[in-house]
C-alpha angles and dihedrals in degrees: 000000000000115000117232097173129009120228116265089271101040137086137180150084084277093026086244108132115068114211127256111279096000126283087310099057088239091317091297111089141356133274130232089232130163144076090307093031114139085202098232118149112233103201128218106242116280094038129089137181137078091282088027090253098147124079115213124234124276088030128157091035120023114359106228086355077282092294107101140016128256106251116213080264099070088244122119120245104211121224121250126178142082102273093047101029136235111294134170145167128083092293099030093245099134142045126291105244107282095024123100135166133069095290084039080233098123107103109228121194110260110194114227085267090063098252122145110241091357098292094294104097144351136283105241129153101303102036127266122008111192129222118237111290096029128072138156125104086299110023093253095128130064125233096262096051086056098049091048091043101107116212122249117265125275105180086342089294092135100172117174121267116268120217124199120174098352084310116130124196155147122241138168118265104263122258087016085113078156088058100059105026089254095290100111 
């Protein structure tokens, strides 16, 4: 018998080979059938496999947590570049190593060894946020190099650095309003 049209699951020159999954793909996706099918699954978004059998991470509800796209795998591909953000994790729902923020778009400083703030705190929404006993922009420096830096000189008024919370950083003297132009 000559075949003029497969069945809805089937492909092939005899009609002979049914596709993965079923027509449908398991439900998840549609299969290249027919006479001159080549009998490959494309799967609905969200879905993965060769039969579309694997359901991507963040399904029901948000594919990837929106930061990412559904391989052929049924594994997320995380987005990474300046207009999506640096995402990471099996289902791209935190931040690529270095990147904070809710856009995960905020640089934080990674040591040669691939720790976050050098090990001494953590990358939030802001940048670094040092543990007790470390400050600076990326936790590097202990407390006391900060509170024996001396600021750089502003009409030669080179008061020592203050730190507050882990936070080090450099101010006018108060009430030198001469000092500083009166812009301190």
């Amino acid at each position: 018998r000559d075949c003029d049209v497969c069945s809805a699951d089937y492909y092939g020159l005899q009609c002979e080979h049914r596709c993965p999954g079923g027509a449908a793909c398991s439900g998840n996706g549609r299969c290249d059938a027919g006479f001159l099918g080549t009998g490959k699954c494309s799967c609905d978004v969200g879905w993965g496999g060769t039969a579309c059998e694997i359901m991507c991470p963040g399904m029901p509800d948000t594919v990837c947590d929106g930061h990412g796209e559904c391989g052929t795998n049924g594994r997320c591909t995380c987005y990474s570049g300046p207009d999506s953000g640096y995402w990471a994790g099996t289902d791209c729902s935190s931040c690529g190593l270095g990147w904070s923020g809710g856009s995960c778009l905020s640089v934080c400083a990674v040591d040669s060894d691939g720790r976050e703030c050098f090990g001494h705190g953590s990358c939030g929404d802001s940048g670094c946020s040092c543990i007790g006993g470390y400050c600076g922009s990326d936790c590097r420096r202990t407390t006391m190099e900060c509170a024996l830096a001396v600021c750089p000189s502003a009409e030669n008024w080179g008061n020592p650095a203050t730190c507050s919370a882990g936070v080090c950083g450099c101010f006018c003297p108060t009430n030198l309003d001469l000092v500083c132009s009166g812009h301190g």
